[in-house]
C-alpha positions as CSV (number, residue, x, y, z in Angstrom):
1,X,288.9,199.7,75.6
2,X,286.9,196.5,75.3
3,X,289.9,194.2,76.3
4,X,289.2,192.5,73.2
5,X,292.6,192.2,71.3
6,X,293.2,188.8,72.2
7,X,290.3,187.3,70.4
8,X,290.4,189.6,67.1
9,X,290.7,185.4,65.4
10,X,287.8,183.9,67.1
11,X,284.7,183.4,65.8
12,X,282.0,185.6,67.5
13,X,279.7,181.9,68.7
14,X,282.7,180.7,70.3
15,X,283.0,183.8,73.1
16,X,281.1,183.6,76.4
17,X,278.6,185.9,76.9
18,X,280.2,188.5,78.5
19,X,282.7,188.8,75.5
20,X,280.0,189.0,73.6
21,X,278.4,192.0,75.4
22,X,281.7,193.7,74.9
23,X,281.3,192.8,71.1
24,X,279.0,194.6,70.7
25,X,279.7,197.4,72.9
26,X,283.0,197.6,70.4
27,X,281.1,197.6,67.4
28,X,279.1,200.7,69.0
29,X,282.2,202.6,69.6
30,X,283.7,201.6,66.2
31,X,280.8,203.9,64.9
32,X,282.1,206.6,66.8
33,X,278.3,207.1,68.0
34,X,278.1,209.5,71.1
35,X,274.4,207.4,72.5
36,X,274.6,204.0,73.0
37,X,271.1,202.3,73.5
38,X,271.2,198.7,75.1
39,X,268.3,196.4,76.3
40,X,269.1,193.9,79.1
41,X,272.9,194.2,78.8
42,X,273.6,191.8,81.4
43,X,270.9,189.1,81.0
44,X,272.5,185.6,81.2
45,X,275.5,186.6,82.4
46,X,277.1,185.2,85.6
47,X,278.0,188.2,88.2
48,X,281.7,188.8,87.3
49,X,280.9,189.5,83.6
50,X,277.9,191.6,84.7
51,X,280.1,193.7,86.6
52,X,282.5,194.1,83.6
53,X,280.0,195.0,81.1
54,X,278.8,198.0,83.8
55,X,282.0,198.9,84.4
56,X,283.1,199.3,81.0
57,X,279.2,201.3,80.2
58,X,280.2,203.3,82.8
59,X,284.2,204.1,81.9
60,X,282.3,204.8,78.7
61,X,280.1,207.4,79.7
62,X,282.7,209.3,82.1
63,X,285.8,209.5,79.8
64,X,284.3,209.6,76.7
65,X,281.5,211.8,77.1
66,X,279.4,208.5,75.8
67,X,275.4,208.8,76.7
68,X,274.2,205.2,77.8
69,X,270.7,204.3,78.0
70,X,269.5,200.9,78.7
71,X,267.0,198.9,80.4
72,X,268.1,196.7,83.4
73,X,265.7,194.6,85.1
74,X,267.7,194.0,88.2
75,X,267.3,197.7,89.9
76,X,270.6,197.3,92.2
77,X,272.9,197.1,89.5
78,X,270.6,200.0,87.8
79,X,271.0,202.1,91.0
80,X,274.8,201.2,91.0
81,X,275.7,202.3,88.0
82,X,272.9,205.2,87.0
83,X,272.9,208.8,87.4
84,X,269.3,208.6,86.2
85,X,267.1,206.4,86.6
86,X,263.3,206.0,85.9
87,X,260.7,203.3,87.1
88,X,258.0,202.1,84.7
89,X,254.6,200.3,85.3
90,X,252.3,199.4,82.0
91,X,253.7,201.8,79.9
92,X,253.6,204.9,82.4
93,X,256.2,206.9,84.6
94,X,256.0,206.0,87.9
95,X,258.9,208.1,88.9
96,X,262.1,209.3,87.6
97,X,265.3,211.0,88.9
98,X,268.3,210.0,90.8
99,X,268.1,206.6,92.1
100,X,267.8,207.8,95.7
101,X,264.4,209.0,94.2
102,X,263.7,205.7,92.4
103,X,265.0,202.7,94.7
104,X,262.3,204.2,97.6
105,X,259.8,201.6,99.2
106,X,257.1,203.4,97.9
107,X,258.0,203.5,94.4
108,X,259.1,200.2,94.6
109,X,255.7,199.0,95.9
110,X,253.7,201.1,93.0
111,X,255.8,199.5,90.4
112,X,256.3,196.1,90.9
113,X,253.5,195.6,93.9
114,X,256.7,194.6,96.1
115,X,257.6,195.6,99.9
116,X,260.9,196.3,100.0
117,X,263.2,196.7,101.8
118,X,266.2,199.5,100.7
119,X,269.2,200.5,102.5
120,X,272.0,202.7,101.6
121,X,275.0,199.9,100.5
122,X,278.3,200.8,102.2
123,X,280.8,199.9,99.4
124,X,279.3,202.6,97.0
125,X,276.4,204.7,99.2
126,X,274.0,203.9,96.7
127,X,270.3,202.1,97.7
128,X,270.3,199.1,97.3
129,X,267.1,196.5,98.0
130,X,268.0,193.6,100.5
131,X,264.6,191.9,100.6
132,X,261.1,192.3,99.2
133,X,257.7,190.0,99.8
134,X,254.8,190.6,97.4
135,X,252.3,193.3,98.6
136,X,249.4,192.1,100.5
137,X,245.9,192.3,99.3
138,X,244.4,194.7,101.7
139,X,248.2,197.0,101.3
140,X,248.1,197.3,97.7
141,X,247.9,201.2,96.1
């Protein structure tokens, strides 16, 4: 499932990053676990590997019934792969749900003290943030 098989010799500090990811998203389903918890799955890895890493969370979570939860920093790759997303600020809930509920301007703006901008991306009709400045002085909540 992890595409794997081919490097069963090689020593885990000689695989790029995003074989490593997948290492470790093996040794998760060697446990047979049904939740899978990850932080910052894709940090450090170039787009193509990020993709793969998703991908696979994803396949995880539809055909085997897997639960993911993890914490992704870049919100369009968390909008493009979650079901459920929720946006936190100093410890507290800003808002949760779907991430047309999450990706909004205005919950982007109470989070991270952005203006963005979010439009619905055409390859998977998911939001998706184009552009963002830093909230002015006299705009912030």
């Amino acid at each position: 499932m992890t595409k794997l098989a081919e490097f069963e010799t090689t020593v885990v500090d000689n695989l790029s990053g995003g074989q490593r990811q997948r290492v470790w998203i093996a040794m998760a389903l060697a446990q047979q676990t049904d939740l899978i918890l990850l932080d910052e799955p894709t940090t450090y890895l170039d787009l193509s590997y990020q993709l793969e890493v998703l991908e696979l969370l994803y396949r995880l979570n539809r055909e085997q019934g897997s639960t993911i939860i993890m914490v992704l920093h870049d919100l369009n790759l968390a909008a493009r792969f979650a079901d459920y997303m929720i946006a936190v600020r100093g410890g507290d809930i800003i808002s949760h749900g779907s991430p047309e509920v999450v990706m909004t301007t205005a919950v982007l703006k109470e989070t991270f003290r952005i203006d963005a901008e979010i439009v619905i991306e055409p390859r998977t009709g998911r939001p998706t943030c184009i552009s963002y400045d830093l909230v002015k002085e006299q705009d912030k909540i």
